[in-house]
C-alpha positions, 0 to 999 in steps of 0.5 A: 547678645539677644535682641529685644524689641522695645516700643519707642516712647508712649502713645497717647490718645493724640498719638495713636496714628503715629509709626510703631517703632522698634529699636534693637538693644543688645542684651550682652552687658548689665547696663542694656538688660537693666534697660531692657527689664525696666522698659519690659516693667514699664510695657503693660496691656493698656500700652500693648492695646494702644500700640496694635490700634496705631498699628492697624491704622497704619496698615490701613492707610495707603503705602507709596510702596505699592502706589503704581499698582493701586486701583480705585475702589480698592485696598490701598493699604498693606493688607485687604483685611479690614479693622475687625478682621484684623482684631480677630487675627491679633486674638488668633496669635495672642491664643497661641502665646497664651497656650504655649504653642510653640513654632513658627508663623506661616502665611502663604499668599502675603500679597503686600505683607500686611498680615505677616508684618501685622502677625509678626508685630503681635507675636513679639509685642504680645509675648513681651507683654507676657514675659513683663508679666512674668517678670523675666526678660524672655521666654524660655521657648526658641523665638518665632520665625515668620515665613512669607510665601507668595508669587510677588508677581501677582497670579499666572493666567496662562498656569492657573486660570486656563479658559476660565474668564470669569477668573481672568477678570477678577483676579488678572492685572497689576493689582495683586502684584507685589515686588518681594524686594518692596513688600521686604521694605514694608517689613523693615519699616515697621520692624529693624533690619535685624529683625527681618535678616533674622527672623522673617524668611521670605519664599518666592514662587508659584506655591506649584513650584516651592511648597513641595520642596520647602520643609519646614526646619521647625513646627508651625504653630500658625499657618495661614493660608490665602492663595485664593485657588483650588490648586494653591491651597490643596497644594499647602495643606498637602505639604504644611498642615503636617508640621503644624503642632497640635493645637495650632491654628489653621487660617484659611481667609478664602474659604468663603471667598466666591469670584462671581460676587467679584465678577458682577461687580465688575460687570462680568457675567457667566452661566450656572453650568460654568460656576458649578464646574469651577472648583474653589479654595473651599473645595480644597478644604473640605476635600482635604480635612475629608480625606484626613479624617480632620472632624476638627469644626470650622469656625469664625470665633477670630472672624475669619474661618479657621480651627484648630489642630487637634492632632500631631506634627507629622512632618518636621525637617532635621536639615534644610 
């Protein structure tokens, strides 16, 4: 039978920090999709709202997952986005279930896999919301599947900073690490192994390395991408903007990121000459939409900069 994912009892107020569970229910026998379509009744927006506050909360607190790679001063956290930049995320999926976009959600750069399990959570806890209001169980519309890409071994100094100090200190170390087999068990903690066994598709490796030889089985109607470099993101939107559906979202959470703000922080120093050689994920973007005639304006309307495609999928595979 189906799966649903059910909320596991109210919050109240009180209980706002409490985990966010789900529990599996087959939908194969009159009993269990009775249940299911009473529980989907009960589920109304003031739950939905309570229930992504608990869960931003949660993702914001430290994770003994990841504790040995922690440094202080740093995000301890499943995730680096903060309270707001998460709300305009959740806005950003809720847009795609309201429009109808159909396809499946990809971020590129996941790190501990906060944002993918916070985008995942949305997605179905949102489209069953929408489905109560419709008084249907489930959408007619194939389910989501949520796409994980990352190193999971943090960045390669030797492939992709060169000589460039400046990067060596900002972005060298164990911090950025993060073992696919525990940001996997993140997953679990807040989902149902089914759901991970079956709809979450994790892809490791240098984005040099997988991007050019993963095609997409279904279109995308989210990507994400936050790789930090030049090469990582010229290199995803190269080979995934295609198949993302028109009227998509595009995400790119390093567009304004700059690492000599990083550097100074941290005491490193470097000449003009040097930061005006350097190349960023900002100039991968603009390079990118210039050459694809994309006019389609970058935005902040959900906090981190993004627009929307405005254009069809191109690429699609038939068999994987």
């Amino acid at each position: 039978g189906g799966v649903v994912l059910v909320r596991d009892g109210e919050q109240t107020s009180q209980q706002k920090k409490a985990p966010v569970r789900f529990e599996r229910i087959s939908t194969g026998d009159k009993d269990s999709t009775a249940t299911a379509t009473a529980a989907a009744a009960e589920y109304n927006y003031t739950s939905y709202q309570m229930e992504m506050i608990a869960l931003i909360d949660r993702l914001l607190q430290p994770s003994p997952l990841f504790a040995e790679y922690n440094h202080p001063g740093y995000s301890q956290g499943l995730t680096m986005l903060n309270r707001k930049m998460l709300w305009g995320l959740k806005r950003q999926v809720e847009h795609i279930v309201d429009a109808q976009v159909e396809g499946d959600i990809y971020e590129l750069g996941s790190w501990r896999g906060g944002a993918s399990i916070f985008m995942a959570l949305v997605s179905t806890s949102y489209e069953r919301l929408k489905a109560g209001q419709r008084k249907q169980q489930q959408q007619q519309q194939p389910q989501r599947h949520f796409w994980v890409f990352d190193s999971f071994e943090g960045f390669s100094a030797d492939r992709q900073f060169g000589n460039d100090t400046l990067l060596l200190g900002v972005l060298d170390g164990t911090y950025w690490k993060a073992p696919m087999d525990k940001v996997r068990d993140a997953f679990i903690s807040y989902t149902t192994p089914e759901f991970v066994e079956s709809r979450v598709h994790f892809v490791k490796g240098f984005f040099e390395d997988v991007v050019p030889e993963f095609c997409p089985p279904r279109p995308a109607a989210l990507l994400r991408l936050d790789g930090d470099l030049y090469n990582s993101t010229l290199i995803a939107l190269r080979h995934l903007y295609p198949s993302v559906q028109r009227g998509g979202e595009v995400i790119v959470d390093d567009y304004e990121w700059n690492p000599l703000k990083w550097g100074k922080k941290l005491g490193i120093e470097e000449s003009e000459a040097d930061t005006s050689k350097r190349k960023i994920c900002s100039h991968a973007v603009d390079e990118y939409r210039e050459e694809n005639n994309i006019t389609t304006p970058i935005t902040k309307e959900y906090v981190r900069p993004s627009w929307t495609k405005d254009g069809d999928v191109m690429l699609v595979c038939t068999e994987r």
